[in-house]
C-alpha positions in Angstrom: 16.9 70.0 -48.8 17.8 71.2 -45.3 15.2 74.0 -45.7 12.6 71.5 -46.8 13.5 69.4 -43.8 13.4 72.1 -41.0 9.7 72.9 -42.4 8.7 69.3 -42.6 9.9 69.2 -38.9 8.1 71.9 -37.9 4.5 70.5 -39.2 5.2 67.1 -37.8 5.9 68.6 -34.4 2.8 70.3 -34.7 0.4 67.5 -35.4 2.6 65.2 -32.6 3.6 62.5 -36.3 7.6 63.5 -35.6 7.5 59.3 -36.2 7.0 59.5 -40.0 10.8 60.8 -40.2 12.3 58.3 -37.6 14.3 56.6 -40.7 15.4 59.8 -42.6 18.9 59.2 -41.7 18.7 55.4 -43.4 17.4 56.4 -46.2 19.3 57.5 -49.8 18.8 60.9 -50.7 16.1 60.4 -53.8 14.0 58.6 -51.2 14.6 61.7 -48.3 13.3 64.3 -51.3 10.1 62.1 -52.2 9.0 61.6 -48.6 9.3 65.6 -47.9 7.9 65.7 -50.9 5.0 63.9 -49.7 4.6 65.2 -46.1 4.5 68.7 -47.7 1.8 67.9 -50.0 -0.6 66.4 -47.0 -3.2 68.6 -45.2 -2.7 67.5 -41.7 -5.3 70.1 -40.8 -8.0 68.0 -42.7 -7.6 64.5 -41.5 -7.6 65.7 -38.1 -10.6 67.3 -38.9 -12.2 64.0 -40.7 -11.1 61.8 -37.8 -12.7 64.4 -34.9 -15.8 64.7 -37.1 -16.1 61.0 -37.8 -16.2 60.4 -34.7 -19.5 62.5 -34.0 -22.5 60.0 -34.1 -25.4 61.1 -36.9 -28.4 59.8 -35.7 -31.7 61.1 -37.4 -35.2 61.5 -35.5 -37.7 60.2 -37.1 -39.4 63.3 -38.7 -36.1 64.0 -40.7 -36.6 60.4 -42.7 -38.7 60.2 -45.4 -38.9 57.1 -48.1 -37.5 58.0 -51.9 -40.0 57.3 -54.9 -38.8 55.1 -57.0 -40.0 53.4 -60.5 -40.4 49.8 -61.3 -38.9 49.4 -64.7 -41.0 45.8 -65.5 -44.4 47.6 -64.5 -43.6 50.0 -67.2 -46.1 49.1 -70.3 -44.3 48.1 -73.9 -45.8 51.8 -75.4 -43.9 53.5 -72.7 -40.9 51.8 -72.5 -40.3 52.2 -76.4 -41.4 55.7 -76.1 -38.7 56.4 -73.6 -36.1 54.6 -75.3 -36.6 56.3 -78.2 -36.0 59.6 -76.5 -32.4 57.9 -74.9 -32.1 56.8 -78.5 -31.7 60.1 -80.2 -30.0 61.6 -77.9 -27.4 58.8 -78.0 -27.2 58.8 -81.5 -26.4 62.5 -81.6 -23.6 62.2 -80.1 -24.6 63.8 -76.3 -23.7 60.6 -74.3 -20.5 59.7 -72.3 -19.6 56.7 -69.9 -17.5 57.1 -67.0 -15.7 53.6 -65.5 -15.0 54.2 -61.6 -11.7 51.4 -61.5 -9.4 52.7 -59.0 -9.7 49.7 -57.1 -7.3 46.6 -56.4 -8.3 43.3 -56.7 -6.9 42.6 -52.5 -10.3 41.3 -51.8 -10.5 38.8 -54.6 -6.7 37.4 -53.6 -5.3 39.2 -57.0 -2.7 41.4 -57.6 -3.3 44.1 -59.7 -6.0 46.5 -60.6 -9.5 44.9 -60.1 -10.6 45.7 -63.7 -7.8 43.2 -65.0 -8.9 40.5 -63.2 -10.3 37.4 -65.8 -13.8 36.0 -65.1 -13.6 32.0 -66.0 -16.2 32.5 -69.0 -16.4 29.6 -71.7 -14.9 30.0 -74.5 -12.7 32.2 -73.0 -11.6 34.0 -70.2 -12.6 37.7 -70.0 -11.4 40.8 -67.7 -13.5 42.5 -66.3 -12.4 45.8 -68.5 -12.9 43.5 -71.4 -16.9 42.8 -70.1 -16.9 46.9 -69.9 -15.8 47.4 -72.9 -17.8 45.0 -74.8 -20.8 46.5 -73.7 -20.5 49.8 -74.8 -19.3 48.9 -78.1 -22.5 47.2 -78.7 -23.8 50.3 -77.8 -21.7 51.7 -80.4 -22.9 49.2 -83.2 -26.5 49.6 -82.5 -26.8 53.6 -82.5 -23.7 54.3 -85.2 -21.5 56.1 -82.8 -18.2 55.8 -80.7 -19.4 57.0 -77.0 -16.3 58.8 -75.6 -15.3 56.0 -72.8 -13.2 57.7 -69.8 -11.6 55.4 -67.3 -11.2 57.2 -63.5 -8.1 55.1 -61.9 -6.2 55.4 -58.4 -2.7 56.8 -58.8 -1.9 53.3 -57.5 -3.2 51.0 -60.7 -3.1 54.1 -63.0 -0.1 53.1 -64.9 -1.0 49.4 -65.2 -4.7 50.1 -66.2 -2.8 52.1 -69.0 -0.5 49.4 -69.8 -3.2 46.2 -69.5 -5.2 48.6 -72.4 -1.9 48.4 -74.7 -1.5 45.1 -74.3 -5.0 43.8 -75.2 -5.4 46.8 -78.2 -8.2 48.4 -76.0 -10.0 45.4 -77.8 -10.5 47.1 -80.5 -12.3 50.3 -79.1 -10.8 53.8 -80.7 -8.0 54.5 -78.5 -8.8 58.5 -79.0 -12.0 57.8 -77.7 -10.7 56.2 -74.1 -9.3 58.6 -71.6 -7.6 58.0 -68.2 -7.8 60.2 -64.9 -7.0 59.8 -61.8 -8.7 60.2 -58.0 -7.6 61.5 -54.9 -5.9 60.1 -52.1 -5.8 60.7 -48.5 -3.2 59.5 -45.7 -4.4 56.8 -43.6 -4.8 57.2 -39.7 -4.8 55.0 -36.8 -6.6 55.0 -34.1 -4.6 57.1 -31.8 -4.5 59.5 -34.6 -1.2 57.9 -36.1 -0.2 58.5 -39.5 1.5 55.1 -40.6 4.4 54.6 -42.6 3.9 51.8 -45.5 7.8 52.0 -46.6 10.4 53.9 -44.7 10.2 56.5 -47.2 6.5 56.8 -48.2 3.6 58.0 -45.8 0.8 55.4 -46.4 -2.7 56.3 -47.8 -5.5 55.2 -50.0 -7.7 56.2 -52.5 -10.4 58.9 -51.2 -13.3 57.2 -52.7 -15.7 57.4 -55.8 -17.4 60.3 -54.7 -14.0 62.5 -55.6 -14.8 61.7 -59.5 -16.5 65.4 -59.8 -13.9 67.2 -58.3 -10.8 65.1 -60.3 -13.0 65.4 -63.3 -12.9 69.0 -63.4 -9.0 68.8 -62.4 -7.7 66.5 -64.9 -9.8 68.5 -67.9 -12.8 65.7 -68.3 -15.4 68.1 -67.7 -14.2 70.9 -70.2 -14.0 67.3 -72.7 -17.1 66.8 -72.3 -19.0 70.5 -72.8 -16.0 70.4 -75.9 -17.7 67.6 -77.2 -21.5 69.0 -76.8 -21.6 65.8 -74.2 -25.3 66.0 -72.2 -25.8 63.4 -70.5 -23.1 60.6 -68.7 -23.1 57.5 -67.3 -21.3 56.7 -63.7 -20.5 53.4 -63.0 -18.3 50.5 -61.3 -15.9 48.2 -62.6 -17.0 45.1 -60.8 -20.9 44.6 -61.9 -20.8 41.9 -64.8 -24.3 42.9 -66.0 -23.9 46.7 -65.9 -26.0 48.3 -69.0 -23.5 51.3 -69.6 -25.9 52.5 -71.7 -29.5 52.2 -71.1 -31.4 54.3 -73.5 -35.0 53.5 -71.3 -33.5 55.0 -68.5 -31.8 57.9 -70.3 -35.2 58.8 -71.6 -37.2 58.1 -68.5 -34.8 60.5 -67.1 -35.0 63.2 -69.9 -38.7 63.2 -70.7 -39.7 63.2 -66.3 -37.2 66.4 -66.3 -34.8 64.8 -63.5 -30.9 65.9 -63.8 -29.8 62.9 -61.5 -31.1 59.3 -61.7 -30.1 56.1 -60.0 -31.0 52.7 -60.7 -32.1 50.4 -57.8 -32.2 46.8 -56.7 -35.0 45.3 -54.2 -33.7 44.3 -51.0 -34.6 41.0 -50.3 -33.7 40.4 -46.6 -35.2 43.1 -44.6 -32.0 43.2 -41.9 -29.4 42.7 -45.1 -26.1 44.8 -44.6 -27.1 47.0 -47.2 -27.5 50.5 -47.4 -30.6 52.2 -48.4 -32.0 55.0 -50.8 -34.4 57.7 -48.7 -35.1 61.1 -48.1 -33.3 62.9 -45.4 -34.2 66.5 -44.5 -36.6 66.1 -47.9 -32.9 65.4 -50.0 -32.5 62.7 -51.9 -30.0 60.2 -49.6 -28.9 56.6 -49.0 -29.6 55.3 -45.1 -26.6 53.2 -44.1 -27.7 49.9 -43.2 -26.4 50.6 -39.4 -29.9 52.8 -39.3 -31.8 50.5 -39.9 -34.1 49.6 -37.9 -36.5 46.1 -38.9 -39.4 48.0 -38.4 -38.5 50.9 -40.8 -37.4 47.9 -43.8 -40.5 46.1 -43.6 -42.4 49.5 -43.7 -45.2 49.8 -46.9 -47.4 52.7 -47.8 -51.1 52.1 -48.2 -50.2 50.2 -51.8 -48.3 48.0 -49.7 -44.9 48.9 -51.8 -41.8 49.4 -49.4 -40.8 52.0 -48.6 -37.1 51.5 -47.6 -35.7 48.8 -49.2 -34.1 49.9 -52.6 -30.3 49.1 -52.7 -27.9 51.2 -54.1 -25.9 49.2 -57.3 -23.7 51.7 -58.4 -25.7 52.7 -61.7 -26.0 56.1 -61.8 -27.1 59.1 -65.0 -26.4 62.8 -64.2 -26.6 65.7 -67.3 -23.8 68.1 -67.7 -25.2 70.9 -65.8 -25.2 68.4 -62.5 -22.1 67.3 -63.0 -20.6 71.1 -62.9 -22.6 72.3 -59.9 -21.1 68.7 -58.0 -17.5 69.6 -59.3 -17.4 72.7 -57.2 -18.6 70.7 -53.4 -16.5 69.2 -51.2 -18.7 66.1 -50.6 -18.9 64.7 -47.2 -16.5 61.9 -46.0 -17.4 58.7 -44.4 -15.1 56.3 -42.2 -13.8 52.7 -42.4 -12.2 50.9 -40.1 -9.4 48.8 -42.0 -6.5 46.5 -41.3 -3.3 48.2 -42.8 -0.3 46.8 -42.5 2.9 49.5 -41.4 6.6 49.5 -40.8 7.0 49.7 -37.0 9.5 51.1 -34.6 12.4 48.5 -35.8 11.7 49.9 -39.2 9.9 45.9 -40.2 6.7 45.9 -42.0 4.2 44.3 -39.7 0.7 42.9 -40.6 -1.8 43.8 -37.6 -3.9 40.9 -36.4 -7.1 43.0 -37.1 -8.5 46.2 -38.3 -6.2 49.5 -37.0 -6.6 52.3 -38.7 -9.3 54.3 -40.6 -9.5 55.6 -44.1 -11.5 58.3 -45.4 -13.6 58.2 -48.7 -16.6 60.3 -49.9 -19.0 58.0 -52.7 -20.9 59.7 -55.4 -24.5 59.6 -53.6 -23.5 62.5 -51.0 -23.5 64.8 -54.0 -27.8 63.3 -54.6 -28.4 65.5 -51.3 -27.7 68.7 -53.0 -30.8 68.1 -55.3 -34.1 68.7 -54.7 -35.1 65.3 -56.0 -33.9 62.6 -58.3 -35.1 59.1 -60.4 -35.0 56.1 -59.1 -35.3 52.8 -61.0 -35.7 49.4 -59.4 -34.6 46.7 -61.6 -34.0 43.5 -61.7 -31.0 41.9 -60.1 -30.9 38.7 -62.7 -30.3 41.2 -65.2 -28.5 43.9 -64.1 -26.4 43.0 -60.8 -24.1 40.6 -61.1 -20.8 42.4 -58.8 -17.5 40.5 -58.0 -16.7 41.6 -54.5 -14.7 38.5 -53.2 -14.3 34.8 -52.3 -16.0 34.3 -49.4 -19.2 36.2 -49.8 -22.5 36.4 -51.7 -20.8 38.5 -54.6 -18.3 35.7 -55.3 -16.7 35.2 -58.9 -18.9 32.2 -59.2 -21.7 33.6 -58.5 -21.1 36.6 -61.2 -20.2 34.2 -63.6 -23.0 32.0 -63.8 -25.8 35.3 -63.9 -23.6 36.6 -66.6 -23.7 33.2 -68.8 -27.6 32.6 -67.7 -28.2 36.0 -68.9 -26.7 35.8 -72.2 -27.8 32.5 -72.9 -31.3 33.8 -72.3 -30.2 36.5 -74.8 -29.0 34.8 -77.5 -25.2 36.7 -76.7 -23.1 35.4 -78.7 -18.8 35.3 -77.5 
């Protein structure tokens, strides 16, 4: 351990964090070996590099934005949406279609403890998680087309063993536990802004999930993708935990995407407010992209082309299709990285956790759109939000439990859904 101390010395005195070993002497010796451990296994070298280049402004000039075309799915005509459903139909029912569940998230925002997914919506007759909601909906899938739709679950190594063990307890409700596999995504240290690593135990380096965008690259890590091309798997389904009203499988937008020859496809919601805090789907450079809502300006949002459709305002709900040979070409990136400024809590000098009265640090995450930019072009669907969007986000906002609750019970009334 000496050896592995001297070299964990030497990189800490390189990047000026010496700080992240200022209890080493306190500690027992299982807890010295994981935290060397751990400082070995960062790459100093890239979040250095992610904080300098976050802190490089992108701003785009005008002629390098260009709107997205997108597709209205109720101006679609009863022939043509049966036609395309048909052709998401069979290749469902052959056995060519996968869903992937993005849940690596805690439920912090919500005032829960635990992994987001396990947290029970107040539905009548009974409460129901929101893994429970998931998994009901592609088992209806399941009835209706005669198959079992291989279900794989993308955790954080932080909820990863409690996801697995909130699955055992409620007997996957009833879904074929073969059929169900769990993988986890990255994780990057967190930084502050004096380009501080922080400490969130005296032992453990603190850091966070590197966002949905790292699915590709821990798919092909953790075996998915070889699962899939073992199981002659086509075409798969990306999606959040949190949406109440998410169609896992849409067979009208499988087959849109199929029979118009796209490899990536996207479903939409219209954005109602033109100055909403929501980012955007666009074109930049001519690649599919999403515009962060920071760019936009209230002339570009209430923007039309001569049919007097707009042209920027299609919100991104986390609902996205890409076929096999996508999903390979993605795997092999290294997808851009955005920045957040967060309030992390941190052992201080004295060696007390302390709670900072406001946000202090950044984290680093990629999302899944920054892989749409390495595509010439993609499908996009607007639907609509009484049907499809119905997130849980937190207390205090517009995607409250509440609000979820009551679009998912109006929904399924509408629908005849029977508990």
């Amino acid at each position: 351990m000496v050896d592995k101390l001297q070299k964990v010395k030497k990189i800490l005195d390189t990047y000026d964090q010496m700080h992240l070993i200022r209890f080493y002497d306190e500690l027992d010796a299982s807890q010295k070996e994981s935290l060397l451990d751990q400082i070995l296994s960062i790459d100093f070298e890239q979040i250095f590099k992610l904080y300098d280049n976050s802190m490089k402004p992108e701003k785009l000039a005008p002629n390098e934005l260009s709107p997205l075309e997108y597709f209205i799915k109720n101006e679609f005509t009863k022939e043509e949406f049966d036609n395309y459903s048909k052709t998401g139909e069979n290749l469902v029912k052959n056995g060519n279609f996968a869903v992937i569940t993005m849940a690596g998230g805690q439920g912090t925002r919500l005032g829960y403890k635990g992994p987001k997914g396990t947290y029970k919506l107040d539905l009548k007759p009974k409460k129901k998680s929101l893994f429970q909601i998931m998994c009901e909906d592609i088992k209806r899938a399941n009835e209706k087309y005669g198959v079992v739709i291989p279900w794989y679950i993308m955790t954080s190594q932080e909820n990863d063993s409690q996801t697995k063990a909130f699955f055992e307890e409620n007997n996957y409700w009833d879904y074929p536990k073969e059929s169900v596999k769990f993988f986890t995504q990255g994780k990057l240290p967190i930084i502050t802004v004096d380009k501080k690593l922080i400490l969130q135990e005296p032992y453990l380096v603190k850091e966070a999930s590197n966002g949905n965008g790292n699915v590709f690259v821990s798919m092909k890590k953790h075996g998915i993708l070889e699962d899939l091309e073992k199981n002659n798997i086509k075409w798969v389904s990306f999606c959040g935990i949190d949406n109440v009203l998410l169609k896992n499988v849409d067979t009208f937008f499988l087959g849109l995407a199929i029979d118009k020859n796209y490899s990536i496809a996207s479903k939409s919601i219209f954005k109602r407010k033109p100055m909403e805090k929501t980012a955007v789907y666009c074109r930049k450079f001519g690649k599919p992209s999403i515009l962060d809502y920071d760019d936009i300006s209230i002339s570009l949002s209430v923007s039309r082309d001569i049919n007097g459709r707009y042209l920027y305002r299609d919100a991104n709900i986390l609902s996205h299709l890409m076929n096999i040979d996508a999903i390979k070409k993605v795997s092999k990136l290294n997808l851009r990285y955005h920045r957040a400024y967060k309030k992390n809590s941190f052992v201080n000098e004295e060696g007390m956790k302390q709670v900072p009265d406001g946000p202090n640090t950044f984290k680093f995450e990629n999302f899944i759109f920054d892989a749409f930019s390495y595509f010439d072009d993609m499908l996009l669907l607007r639907v609509n939000s009484d049907e499809e969007f119905a997130p849980i986000k937190d207390f205090t906002g517009i995607f409250n439990p509440e609000t979820a609750k009551e679009k998912y019970q109006n929904y399924w009334n509408t629908h005849q859904f029977k508990s």
